[in-house]
C-alpha positions in Angstrom: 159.8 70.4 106.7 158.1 68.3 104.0 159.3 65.5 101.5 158.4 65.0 98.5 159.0 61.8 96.1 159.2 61.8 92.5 159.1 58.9 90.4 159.0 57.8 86.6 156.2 59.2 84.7 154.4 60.8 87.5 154.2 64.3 85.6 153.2 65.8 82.7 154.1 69.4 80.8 154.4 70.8 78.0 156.5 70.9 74.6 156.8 74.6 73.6 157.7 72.9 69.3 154.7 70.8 69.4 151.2 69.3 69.9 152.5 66.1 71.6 152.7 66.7 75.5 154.9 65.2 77.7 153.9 61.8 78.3 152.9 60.0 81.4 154.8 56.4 81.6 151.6 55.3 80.5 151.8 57.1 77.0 154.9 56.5 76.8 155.7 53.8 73.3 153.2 56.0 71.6 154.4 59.3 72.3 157.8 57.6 71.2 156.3 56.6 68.4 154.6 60.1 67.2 157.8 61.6 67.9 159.8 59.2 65.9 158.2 56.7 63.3 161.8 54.9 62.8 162.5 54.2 66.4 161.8 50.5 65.5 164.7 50.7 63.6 166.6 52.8 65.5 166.4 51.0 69.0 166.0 47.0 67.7 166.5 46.0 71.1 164.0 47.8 72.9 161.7 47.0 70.4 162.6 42.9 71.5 161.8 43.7 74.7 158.8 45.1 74.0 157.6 41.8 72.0 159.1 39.8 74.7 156.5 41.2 77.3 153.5 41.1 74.4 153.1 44.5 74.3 151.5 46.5 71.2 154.4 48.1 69.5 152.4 51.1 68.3 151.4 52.2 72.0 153.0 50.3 75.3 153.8 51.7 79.1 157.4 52.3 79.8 156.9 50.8 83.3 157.0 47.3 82.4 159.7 47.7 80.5 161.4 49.4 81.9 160.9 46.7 85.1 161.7 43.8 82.5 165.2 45.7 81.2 166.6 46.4 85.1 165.1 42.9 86.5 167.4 41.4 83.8 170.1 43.8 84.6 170.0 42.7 88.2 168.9 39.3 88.3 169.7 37.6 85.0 171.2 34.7 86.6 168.6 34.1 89.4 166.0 33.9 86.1 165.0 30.8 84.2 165.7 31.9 80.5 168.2 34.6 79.3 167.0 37.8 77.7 165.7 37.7 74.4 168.0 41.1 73.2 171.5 42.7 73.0 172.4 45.4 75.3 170.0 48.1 75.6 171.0 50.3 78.4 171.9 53.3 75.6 168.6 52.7 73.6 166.5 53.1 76.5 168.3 56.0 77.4 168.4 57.6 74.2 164.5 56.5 73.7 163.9 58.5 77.0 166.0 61.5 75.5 164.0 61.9 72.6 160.7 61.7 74.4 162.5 63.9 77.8 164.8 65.2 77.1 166.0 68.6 75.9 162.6 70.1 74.9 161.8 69.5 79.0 164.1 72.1 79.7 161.7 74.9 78.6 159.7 74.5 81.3 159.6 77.7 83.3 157.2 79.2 86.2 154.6 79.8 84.1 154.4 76.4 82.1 152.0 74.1 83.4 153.8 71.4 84.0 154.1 69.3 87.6 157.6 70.0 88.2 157.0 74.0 87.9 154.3 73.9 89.9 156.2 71.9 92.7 159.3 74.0 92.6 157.5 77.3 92.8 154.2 76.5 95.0 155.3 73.9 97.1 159.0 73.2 97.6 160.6 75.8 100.2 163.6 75.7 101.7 164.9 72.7 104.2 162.0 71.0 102.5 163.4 67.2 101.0 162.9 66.1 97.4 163.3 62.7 96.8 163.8 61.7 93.0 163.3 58.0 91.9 164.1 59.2 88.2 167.3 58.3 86.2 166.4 61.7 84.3 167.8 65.2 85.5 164.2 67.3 84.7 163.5 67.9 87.6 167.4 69.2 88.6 167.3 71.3 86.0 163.9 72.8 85.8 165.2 74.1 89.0 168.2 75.1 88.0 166.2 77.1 85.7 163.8 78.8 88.1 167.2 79.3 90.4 166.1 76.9 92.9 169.1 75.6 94.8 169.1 71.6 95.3 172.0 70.3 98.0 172.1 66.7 98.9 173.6 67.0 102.6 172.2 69.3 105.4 175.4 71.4 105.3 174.8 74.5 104.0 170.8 73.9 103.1 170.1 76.9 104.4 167.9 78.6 102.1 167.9 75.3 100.0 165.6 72.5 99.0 167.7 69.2 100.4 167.8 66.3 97.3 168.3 62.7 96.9 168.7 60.1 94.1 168.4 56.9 96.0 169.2 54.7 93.1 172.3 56.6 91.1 175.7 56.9 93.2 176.6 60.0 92.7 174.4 62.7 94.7 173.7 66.3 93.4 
């Protein structure tokens, strides 16, 4: 048995509709910002959090940002000033879907994306994957490869065991 961890913007892949390649975290702002030029406008208060942390608007990490948004989240009164934007828990989400989202799910075996490779090189069965991500790629890239994911040990046989530490509900 092996584990493996995933976390945010450890992989990269493929768009099959474009030139622009899934983005490490590290890419992320400008990625965002090839994929849509009114995203300023669109998501106002992500773009205040990405002044608040003096970031260049035109290419910044998600990382930090993302950090700065849950920090706040969790710890807004333990901090000494409040946060400088509105609610921004769907922006960042729907930020993260327009760079993520659907066109990931067109990865297959033979794309050469991370999360492929993993589920059809490495992952076998009683194996653990451990997935830091808020995201669902990598549940249903392998979905789509018919990998089956179960998050007890009861009836893993033949299946790779998964957890989401950080969301409540397991899958």
């Amino acid at each position: 048995m092996k584990a493996f961890l995933l976390g945010a913007g450890a992989s990269r892949g493929t768009f099959d509709d474009s030139v622009v390649r899934v983005p490490v975290a590290a890419e992320f702002g400008r990625t965002l910002n090839e994929l849509d030029s009114s995203w300023r406008q669109n998501y106002p208060a992500l773009v205040k959090v990405v002044e608040h942390l003096h970031l260049d608007l035109a290419d910044w990490p998600l990382e930090p940002v993302w950090s700065c948004i849950d920090y706040y989240a969790k710890l807004q009164s333990a901090l000494p000033l409040p946060k400088p934007w509105n609610y921004e828990s769907p922006q960042l989400k729907k930020a993260l879907l327009t760079v993520y989202g659907r066109r990931c799910d067109t990865l297959d075996a033979s794309s050469d994306c991370t999360l492929a490779k993993l589920f059809c090189d490495q992952l076998q069965a009683g194996d653990v994957l451990i997935s830091f991500n808020y995201d669902t790629i990598a549940e249903r890239i392998a979905c789509g490869l018919g990998r089956r994911l179960v998050s007890t040990s009861y009836g893993a046989s033949g299946a790779v065991r998964f957890a989401k530490p950080h969301v409540a509900v397991q899958y």
